[in-house]
N, C-alpha and C positions, 0 to 999 in steps of 0.2 A: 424400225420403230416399234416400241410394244408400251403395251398401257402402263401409265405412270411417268413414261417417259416424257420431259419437256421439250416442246420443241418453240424456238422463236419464230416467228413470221415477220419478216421485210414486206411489208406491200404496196405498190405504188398503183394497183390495179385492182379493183374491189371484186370482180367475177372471179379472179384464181385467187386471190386472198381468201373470199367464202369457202370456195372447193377445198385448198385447204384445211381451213377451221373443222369443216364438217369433216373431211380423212382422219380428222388425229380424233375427231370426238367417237367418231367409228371405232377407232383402234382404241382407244382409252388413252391415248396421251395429251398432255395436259398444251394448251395450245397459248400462248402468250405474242399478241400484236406487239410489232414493231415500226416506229417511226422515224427518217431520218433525224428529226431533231433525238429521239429517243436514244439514237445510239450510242452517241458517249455515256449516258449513265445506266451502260448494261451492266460496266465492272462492277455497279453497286446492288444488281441479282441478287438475294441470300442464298440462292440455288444454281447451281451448273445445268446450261441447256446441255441435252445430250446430243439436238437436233439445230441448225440452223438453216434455217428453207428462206432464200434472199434471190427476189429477181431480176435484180441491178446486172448490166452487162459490167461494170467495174465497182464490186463492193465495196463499201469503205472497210478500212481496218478494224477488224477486229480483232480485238482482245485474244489471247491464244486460250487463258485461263476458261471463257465461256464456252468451248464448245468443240472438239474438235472432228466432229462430222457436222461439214456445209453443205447443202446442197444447193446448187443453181438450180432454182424452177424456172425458167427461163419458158419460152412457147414451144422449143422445140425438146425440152422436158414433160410438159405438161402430152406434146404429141405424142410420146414413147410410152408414157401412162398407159393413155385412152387406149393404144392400140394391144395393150396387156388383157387377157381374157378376164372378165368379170370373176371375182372368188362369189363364192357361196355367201349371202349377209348373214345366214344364219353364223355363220363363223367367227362373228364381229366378238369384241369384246364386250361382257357382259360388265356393266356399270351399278355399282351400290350408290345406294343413298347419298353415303359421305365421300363418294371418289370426287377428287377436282379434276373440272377438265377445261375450265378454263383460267389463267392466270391475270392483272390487271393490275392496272398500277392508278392512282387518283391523285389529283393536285394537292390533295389534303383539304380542297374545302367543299367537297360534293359529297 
């Protein structure tokens, strides 16, 4: 994953859903929540995820069109992580003003 990049987030779990949010804000890709009711109107995206991070042990179907790097964050992903030596943060990607880093969708009356 590299900045710019979108990635959807599945999350039924709010402590690996933050971790996360906050990875791809780090890296500069743009991070977009997902809900099961959400997922059938992914096809209507104006944009192609490049990333889908889903921690269901049986995804629903997805669209091929969205995304064709899935990953299972599942707990025994999350532990292959952690056990990865720490990079330098100074390394992180640097963010301007106008870069998006998060994406979001509104009922239309908020």
């Amino acid at each position: 994953m590299k900045k710019g990049d979108l990635a959807l987030i599945y999350w039924d779990n709010l402590y690996p859903h933050w971790v996360l949010v906050m990875a791809c804000e780090v890296i500069g890709a743009i991070s977009y929540s997902v809900s099961d009711a959400e997922f059938s109107f992914l096809n209507l995206l104006p944009v192609k995820a490049e990333f889908i991070l889903d921690s269901r042990d049986l995804p629903l179907n997805i669209p091929q069109n969205l995304s064709k790097n899935f990953i299972h964050t599942d707990e025994s992903w999350f532990q292959t992580i952690f056990k990865q030596p720490c990079h330098d943060p100074t390394l992180s990607s640097s963010l301007m003003p106008d870069d998006p880093v998060r994406f979001h969708n509104s009922s239309g009356t908020t």
